[in-house]
VEXRO-577173 format. One line per field, with one value per residue (C-alpha): residue number from 1; residue in three letters; z negated, x, y. Coordinates in steps of 0.1 Angstrom, whole numbers, plus 5000, padded with zeros to 4 digits. Layout:
BEGIN
num	NUM, ...
residuo	ALA, ...
w	Z, ...
u	X, ...
v	Y, ...
! end
This chain:
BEGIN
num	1, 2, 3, 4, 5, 6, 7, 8, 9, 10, 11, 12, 13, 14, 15, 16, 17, 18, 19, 20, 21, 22, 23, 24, 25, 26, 27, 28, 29, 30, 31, 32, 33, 34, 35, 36, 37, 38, 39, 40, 41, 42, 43, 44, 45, 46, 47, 48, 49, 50, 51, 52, 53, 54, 55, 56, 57, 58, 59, 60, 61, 62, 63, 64, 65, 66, 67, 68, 69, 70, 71, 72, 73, 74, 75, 76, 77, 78, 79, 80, 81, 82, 83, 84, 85, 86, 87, 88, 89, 90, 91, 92, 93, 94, 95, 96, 97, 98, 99, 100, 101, 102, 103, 104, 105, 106, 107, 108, 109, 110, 111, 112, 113, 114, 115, 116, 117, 118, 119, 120, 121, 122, 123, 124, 125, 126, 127, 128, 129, 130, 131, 132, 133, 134, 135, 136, 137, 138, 139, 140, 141, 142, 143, 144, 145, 146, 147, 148, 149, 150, 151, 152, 153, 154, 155, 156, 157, 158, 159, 160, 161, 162, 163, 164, 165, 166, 167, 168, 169, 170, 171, 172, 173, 174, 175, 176, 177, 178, 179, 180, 181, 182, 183, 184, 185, 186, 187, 188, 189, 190, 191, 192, 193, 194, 195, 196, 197, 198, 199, 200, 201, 202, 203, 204
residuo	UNK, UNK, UNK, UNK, UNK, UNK, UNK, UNK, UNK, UNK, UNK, UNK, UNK, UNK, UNK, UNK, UNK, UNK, UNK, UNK, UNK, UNK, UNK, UNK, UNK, UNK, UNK, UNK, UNK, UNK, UNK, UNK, UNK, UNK, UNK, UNK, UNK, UNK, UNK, UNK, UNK, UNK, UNK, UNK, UNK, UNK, UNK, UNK, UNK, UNK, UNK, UNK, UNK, UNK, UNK, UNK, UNK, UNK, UNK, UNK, UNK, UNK, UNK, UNK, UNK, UNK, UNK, UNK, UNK, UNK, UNK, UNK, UNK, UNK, UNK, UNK, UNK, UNK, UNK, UNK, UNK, UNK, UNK, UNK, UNK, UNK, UNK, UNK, UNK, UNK, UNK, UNK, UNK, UNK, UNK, UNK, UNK, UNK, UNK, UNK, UNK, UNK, UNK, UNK, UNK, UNK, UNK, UNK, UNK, UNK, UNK, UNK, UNK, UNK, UNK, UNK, UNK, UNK, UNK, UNK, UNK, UNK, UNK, UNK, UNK, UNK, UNK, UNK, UNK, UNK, UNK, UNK, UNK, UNK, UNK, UNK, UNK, UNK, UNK, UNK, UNK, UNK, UNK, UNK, UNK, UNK, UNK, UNK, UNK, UNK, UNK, UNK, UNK, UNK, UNK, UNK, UNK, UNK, UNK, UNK, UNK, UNK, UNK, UNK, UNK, UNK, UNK, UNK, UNK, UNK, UNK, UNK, UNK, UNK, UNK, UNK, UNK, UNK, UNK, UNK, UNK, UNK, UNK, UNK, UNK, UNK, UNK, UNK, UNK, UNK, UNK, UNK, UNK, UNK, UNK, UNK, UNK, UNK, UNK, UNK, UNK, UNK, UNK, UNK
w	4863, 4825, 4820, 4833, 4811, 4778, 4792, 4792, 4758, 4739, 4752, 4726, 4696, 4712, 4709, 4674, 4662, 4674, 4663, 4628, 4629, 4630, 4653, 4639, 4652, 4686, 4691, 4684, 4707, 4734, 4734, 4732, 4768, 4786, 4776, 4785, 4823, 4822, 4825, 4851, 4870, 4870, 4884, 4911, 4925, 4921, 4942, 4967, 4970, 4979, 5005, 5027, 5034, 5059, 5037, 5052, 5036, 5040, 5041, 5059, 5043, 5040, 5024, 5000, 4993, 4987, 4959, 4942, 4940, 4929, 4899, 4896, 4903, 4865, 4846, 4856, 4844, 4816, 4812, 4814, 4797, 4763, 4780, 4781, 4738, 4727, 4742, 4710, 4682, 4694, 4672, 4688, 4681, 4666, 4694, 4722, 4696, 4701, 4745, 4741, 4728, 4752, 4779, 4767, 4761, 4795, 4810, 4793, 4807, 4842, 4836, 4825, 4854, 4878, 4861, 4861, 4897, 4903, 4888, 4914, 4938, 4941, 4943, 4969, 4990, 4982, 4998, 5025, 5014, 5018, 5004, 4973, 4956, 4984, 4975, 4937, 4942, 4969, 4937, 4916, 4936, 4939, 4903, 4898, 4922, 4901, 4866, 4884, 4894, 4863, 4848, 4868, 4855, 4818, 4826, 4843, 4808, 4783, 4802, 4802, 4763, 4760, 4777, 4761, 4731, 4741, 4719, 4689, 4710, 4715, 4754, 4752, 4732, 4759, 4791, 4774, 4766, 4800, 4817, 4789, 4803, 4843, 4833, 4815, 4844, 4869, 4850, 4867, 4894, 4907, 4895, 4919, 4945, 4935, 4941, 4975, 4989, 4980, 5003, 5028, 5024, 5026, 5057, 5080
u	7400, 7405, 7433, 7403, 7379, 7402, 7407, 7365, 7363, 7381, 7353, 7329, 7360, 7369, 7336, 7327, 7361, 7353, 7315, 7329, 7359, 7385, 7408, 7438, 7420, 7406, 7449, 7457, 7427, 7440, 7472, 7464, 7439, 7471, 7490, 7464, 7458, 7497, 7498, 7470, 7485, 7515, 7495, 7482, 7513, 7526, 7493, 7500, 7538, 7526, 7495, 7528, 7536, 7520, 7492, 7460, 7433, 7395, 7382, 7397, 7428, 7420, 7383, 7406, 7427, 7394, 7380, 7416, 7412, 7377, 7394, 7423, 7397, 7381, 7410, 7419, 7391, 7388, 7424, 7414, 7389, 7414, 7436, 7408, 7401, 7438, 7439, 7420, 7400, 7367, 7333, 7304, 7275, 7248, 7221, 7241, 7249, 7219, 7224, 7262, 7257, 7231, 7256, 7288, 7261, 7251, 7280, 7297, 7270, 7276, 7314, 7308, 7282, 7311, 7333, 7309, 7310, 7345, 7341, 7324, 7344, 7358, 7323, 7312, 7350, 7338, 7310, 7321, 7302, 7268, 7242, 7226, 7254, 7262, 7220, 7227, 7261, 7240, 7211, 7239, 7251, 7222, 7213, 7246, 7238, 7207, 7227, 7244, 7220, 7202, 7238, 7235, 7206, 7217, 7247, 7229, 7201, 7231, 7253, 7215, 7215, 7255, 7247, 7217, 7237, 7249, 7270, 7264, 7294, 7330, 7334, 7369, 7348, 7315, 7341, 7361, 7327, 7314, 7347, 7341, 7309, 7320, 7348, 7317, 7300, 7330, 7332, 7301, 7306, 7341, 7328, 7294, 7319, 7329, 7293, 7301, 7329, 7312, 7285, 7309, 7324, 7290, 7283, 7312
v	3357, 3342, 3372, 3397, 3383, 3383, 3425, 3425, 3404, 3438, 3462, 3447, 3452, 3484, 3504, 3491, 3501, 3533, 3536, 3530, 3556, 3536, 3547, 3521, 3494, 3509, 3524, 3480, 3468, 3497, 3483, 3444, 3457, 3476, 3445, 3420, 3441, 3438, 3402, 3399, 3420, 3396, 3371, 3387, 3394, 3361, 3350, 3382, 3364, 3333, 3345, 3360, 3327, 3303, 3295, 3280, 3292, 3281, 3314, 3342, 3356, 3393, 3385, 3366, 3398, 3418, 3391, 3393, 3432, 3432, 3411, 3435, 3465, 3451, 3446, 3483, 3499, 3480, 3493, 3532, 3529, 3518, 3543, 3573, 3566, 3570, 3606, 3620, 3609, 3607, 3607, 3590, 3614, 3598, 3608, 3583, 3554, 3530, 3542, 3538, 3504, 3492, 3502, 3486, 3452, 3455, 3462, 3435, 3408, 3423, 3411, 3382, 3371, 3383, 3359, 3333, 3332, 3328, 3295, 3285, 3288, 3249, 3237, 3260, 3250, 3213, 3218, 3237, 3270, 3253, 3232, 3238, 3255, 3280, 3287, 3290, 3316, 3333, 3339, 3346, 3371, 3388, 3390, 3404, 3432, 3438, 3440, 3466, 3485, 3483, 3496, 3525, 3537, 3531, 3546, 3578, 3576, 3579, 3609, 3629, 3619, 3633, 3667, 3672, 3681, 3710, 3732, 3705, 3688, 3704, 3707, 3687, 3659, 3665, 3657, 3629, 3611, 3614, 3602, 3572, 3563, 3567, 3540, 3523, 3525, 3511, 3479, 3470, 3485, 3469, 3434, 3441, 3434, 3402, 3389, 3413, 3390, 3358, 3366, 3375, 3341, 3323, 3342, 3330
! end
């Protein structure tokens, strides 16, 4: 989960680099987040390795599996979304800039809460996924749900300001910018089920 969140730390970096013009720096960050994605996916496998062995685990194995995608799931789209800004030189128009960057903020804290929770992990195994702290993950979990839900809606707010525009938008620009904001959007969306398996874990 550090490797994922040094993929989410570039989104901040990426979109100013791009809000400014300065496609250089967005075609470095890019690469540093394919490289970055690279290396956590690296890791994963090496944990997929070892789960084919006779591991005992304290949760069931395949719930396991599904919080190590939803980790993956992150770093991906954090990954096509670097991936989706090197196809062309994009302009952010200024009509979406102040939506644009509410989204990438939001999104961004979403991440960050979803990362938050993996760290608790050894207390909640510590005290056998109840008690106070399965209480706090279980809040946690929930508010996470919320941040994605509210994501949703900022997401839905800024594609009504991108088509709004019209013919003041070339079409290949108008389809590149919303596939920007669906990968936005799937930040949040992938790390929702983080807070997803957790509960599944506090449940058994």
């Amino acid at each position: 989960m550090d490797k994922v969140r040094s993929c989410v730390d570039q989104i901040d970096p990426l979109f100013k680099a791009l809000s400014q013009g300065n496609y250089d720096e967005v075609a470095k960050i890019s690469e540093l987040i394919v490289r970055l994605e690279h290396e956590a996916d690296k890791i994963k496998d090496d944990i997929r390795t070892h789960m084919r062995q006779s591991v005992f685990l304290p949760v069931d194995k395949k719930d396991f599996m599904h919080l190590l995608s939803a980790q993956d799931d992150i770093a991906d789209s954090v990954e096509d979304l670097a991936v989706l800004l090197r196809i062309k030189n994009l302009d952010t128009p200024e009509t979406i800039k102040d939506s644009l960057r509410e989204l990438v903020e939001h999104v961004i804290k979403t991440a960050y809460s979803g990362c938050d929770l993996i760290l608790e992990l050894e207390a909640l195994l510590e005290s056998s996924f109840g008690g106070a702290e399965a209480d706090k993950v279980d809040k946690a979990t929930q508010v996470l749900g919320t941040l994605e839900w509210e994501a949703d809606r900022k997401q839905f707010q800024l594609a009504q300001k991108l088509f709004s525009l019209g013919s003041q938008i070339d079409a290949a620009d108008l389809l590149l910018w919303n596939e920007v904001i669906k990968k936005l959007g799937a930040v949040a969306d992938k790390t929702e089920q983080i807070g997803k398996t957790l509960r599944i874990f506090l449940s058994q």
